[in-house]
C-alpha positions in Angstrom: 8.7 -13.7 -6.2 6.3 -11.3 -7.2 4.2 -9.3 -4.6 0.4 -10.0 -5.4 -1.1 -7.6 -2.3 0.1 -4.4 -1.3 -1.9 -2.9 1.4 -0.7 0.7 1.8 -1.8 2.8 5.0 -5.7 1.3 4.8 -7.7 2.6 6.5 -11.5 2.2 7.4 -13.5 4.9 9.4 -17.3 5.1 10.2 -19.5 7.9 10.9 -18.6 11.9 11.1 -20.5 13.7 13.9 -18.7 14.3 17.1 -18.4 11.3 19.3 -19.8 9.4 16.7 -17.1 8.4 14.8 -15.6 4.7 14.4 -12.2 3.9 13.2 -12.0 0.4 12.3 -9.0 -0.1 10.6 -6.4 2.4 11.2 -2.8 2.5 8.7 -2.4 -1.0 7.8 0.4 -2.0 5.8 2.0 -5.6 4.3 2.4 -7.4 1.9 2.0 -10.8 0.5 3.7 -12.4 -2.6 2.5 -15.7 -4.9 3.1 -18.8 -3.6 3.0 -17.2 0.6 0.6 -17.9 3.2 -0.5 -14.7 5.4 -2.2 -15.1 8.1 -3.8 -11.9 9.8 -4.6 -12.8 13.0 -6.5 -10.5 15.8 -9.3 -10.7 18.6 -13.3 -10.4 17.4 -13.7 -6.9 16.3 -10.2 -6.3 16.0 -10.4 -4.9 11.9 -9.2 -8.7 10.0 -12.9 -8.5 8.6 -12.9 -5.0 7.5 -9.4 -5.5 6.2 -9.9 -8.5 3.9 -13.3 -6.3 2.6 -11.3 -3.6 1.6 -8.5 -5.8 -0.1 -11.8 -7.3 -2.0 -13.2 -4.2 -3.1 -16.9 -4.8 -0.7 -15.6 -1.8 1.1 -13.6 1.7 0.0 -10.9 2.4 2.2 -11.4 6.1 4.0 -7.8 6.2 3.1 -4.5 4.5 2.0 -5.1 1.9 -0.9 -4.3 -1.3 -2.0 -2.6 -2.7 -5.0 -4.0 -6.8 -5.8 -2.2 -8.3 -8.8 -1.3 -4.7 -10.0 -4.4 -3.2 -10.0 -5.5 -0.1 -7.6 -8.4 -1.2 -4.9 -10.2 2.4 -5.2 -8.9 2.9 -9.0 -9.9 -0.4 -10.9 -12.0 -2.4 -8.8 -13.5 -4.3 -11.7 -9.8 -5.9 -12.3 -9.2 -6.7 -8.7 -12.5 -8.9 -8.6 -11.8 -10.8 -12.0 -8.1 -11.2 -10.3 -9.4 -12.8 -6.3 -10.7 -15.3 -5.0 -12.8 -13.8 -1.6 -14.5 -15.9 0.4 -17.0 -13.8 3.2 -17.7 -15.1 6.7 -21.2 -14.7 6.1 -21.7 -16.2 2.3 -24.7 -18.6 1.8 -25.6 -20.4 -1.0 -28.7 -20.9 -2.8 -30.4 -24.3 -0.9 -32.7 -25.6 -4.3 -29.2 -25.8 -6.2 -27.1 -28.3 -6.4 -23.6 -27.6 -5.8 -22.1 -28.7 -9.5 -25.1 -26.0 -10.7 -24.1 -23.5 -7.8 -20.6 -24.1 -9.8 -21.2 -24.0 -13.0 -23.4 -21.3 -12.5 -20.5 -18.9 -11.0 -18.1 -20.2 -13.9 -20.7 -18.8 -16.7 -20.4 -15.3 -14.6 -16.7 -15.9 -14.7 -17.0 -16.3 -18.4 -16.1 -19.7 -18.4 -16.5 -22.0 -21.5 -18.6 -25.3 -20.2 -15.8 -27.5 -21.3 -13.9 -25.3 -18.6 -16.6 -25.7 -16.4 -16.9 -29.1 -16.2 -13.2 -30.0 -15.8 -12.9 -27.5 -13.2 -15.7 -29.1 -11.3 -14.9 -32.0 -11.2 -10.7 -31.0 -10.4 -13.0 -28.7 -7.4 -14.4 -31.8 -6.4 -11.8 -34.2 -6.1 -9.5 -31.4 -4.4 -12.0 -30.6 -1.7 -13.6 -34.6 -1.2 -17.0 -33.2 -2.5 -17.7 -35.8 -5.1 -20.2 -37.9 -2.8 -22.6 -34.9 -2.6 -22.0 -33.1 -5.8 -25.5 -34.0 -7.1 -28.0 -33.5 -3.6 -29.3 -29.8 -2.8 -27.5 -27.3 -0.6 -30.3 -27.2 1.8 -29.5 -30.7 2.3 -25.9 -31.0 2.9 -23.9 -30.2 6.5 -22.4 -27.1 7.2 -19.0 -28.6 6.7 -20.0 -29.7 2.8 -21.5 -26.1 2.3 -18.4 -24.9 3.6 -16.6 -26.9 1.1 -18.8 -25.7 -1.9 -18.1 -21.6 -1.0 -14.4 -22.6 -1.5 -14.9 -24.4 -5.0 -16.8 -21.5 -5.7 -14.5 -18.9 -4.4 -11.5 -20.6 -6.8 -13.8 -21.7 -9.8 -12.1 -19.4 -11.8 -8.8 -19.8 -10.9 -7.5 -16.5 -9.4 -3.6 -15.8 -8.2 -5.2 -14.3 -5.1 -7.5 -15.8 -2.4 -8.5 -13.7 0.4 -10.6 -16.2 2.9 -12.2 -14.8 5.9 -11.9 -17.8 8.2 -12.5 -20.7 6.3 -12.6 -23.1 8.4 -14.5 -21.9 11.7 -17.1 -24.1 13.0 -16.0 -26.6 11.3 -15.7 -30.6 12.5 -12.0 -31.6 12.3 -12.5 -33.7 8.8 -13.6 -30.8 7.1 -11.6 -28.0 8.4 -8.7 -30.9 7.6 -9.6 -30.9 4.1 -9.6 -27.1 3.3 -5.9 -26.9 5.1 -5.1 -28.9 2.4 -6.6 -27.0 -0.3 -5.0 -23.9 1.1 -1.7 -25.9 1.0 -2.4 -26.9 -2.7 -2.8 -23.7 -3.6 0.5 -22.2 -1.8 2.2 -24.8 -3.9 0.7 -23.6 -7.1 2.2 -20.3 -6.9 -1.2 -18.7 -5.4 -0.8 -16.1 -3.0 -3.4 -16.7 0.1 -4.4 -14.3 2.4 -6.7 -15.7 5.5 -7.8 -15.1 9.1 -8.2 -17.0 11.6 -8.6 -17.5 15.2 -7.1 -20.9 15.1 -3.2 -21.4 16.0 -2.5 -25.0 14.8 -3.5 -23.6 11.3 -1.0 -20.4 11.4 2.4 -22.7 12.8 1.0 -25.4 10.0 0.1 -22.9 6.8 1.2 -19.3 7.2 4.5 -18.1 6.0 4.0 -14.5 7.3 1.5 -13.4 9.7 0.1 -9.9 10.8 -1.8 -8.8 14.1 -4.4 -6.6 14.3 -5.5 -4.8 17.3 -8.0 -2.1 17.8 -7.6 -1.7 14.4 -3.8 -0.9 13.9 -1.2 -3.5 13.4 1.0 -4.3 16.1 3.0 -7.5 14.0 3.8 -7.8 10.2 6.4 -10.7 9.7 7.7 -13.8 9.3 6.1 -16.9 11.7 9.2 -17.2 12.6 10.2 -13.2 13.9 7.3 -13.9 16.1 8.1 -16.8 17.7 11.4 -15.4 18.4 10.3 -11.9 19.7 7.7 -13.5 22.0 10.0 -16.7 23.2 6.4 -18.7 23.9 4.1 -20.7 21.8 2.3 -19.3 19.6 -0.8 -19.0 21.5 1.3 -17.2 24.7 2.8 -14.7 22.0 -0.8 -13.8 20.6 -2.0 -13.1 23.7 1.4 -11.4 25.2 1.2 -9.0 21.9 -2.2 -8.1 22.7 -2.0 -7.3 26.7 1.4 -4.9 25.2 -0.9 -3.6 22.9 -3.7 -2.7 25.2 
């Protein structure tokens, strides 16, 4: 299998003056090839964010690089996008659309034909149970449904690569249910899938590889189960008994 993300020595610093500067993400390496699961796991402010930003192109790594379906992070940025999938913690949508026009309206900037459009909505839809609300404005639907529309729109284009910054937090368990599904779909379709989360019952149930982050350096790069077998608990214990070594 072919390795789709290559994160080389990334790194992420903030500021300049003295005792002002911020290292957020500090030398991270791994990798993650099509049809894989990686799960990059770490406490609140621990660098997964900044990480999955920089493998996006939102943010220029400081230093190292990273290659995304062959193509240079810092060097061609332009390819990278057309090649992901990234969905941001923080993306809203526009509430007086509807989500097939939020849709096809991200497939024209794709560059989408509408007979494309249209078939891939309506695959989006039965994949991700959105068929029932397809027609009603955003500013109408539950955060679960709007959650459920960012993915379609994340994958309207159908990239090898989805990087997904915790996809399913805050979600009720129906919904959160339903995009573990998609992300399972789209393991079996060859995609490679990068994601964080805070949630353990998804990493033993989706990831194939997992990293940890820590005060922005990686203490674990490796299979699920290396780190079940290094740790010798559940997963949860291991997290945490990574972290308190880490400290």
């Amino acid at each position: 299998m072919d390795e789709l993300v290559q994160a080389r020595g990334l790194g992420k610093t903030y500021g300049g003056g003295k005792g002002q500067r911020t290292v957020a993400v500090d030398e991270v390496s791994f990798s993650c090839r099509a049809g894989q699961v990686y799960g990059l796991l770490g406490p609140n402010g621990a660098g997964k964010t900044t990480t999955l930003r920089m493998l996006s192109t939102v943010l220029t790594p400081t230093h190292g690089t990273a290659v995304v379906a062959g193509h240079d992070v810092c060097l061609e940025p332009g390819q990278v996008r057309a090649a992901i999938g990234f969905l941001s913690g923080n993306t809203g949508l526009y509430g007086r659309l509807t989500p097939r026009e939020v849709l096809t309206y991200f497939g024209r900037l794709h560059g989408l034909e509408q007979a494309r459009i249209d078939a891939r909505i309506d695959e989006l839809a039965q994949l991700l149970a959105m068929s029932d609300f397809m027609t009603k404005r955003c500013d109408k639907l539950s955060t679960g449904m709007k959650q459920k529309v960012n993915v379609a729109r994340t994958v309207m284009h159908d990239p090898p690569v989805l990087v997904l910054d915790e996809p399913t937090a805050g979600l009720d368990v129906l919904a959160a249910r339903t995009i573990v599904e998609f992300i399972r779909t789209a393991r079996s379709e060859g995609k490679c899938v990068i994601f964080s989360t805070h949630i353990m019952g998804e990493v033993s149930r989706l990831c194939d590889h997992l990293g940890v982050i820590h005060k922005g350096r990686m203490q674990f790069d490796g299979t699920l189960e290396a780190f079940r077998a290094e740790a010798g608990q559940d997963l949860e214990e291991a997290f945490l008994a990574l972290l308190e070594r880490a400290a």
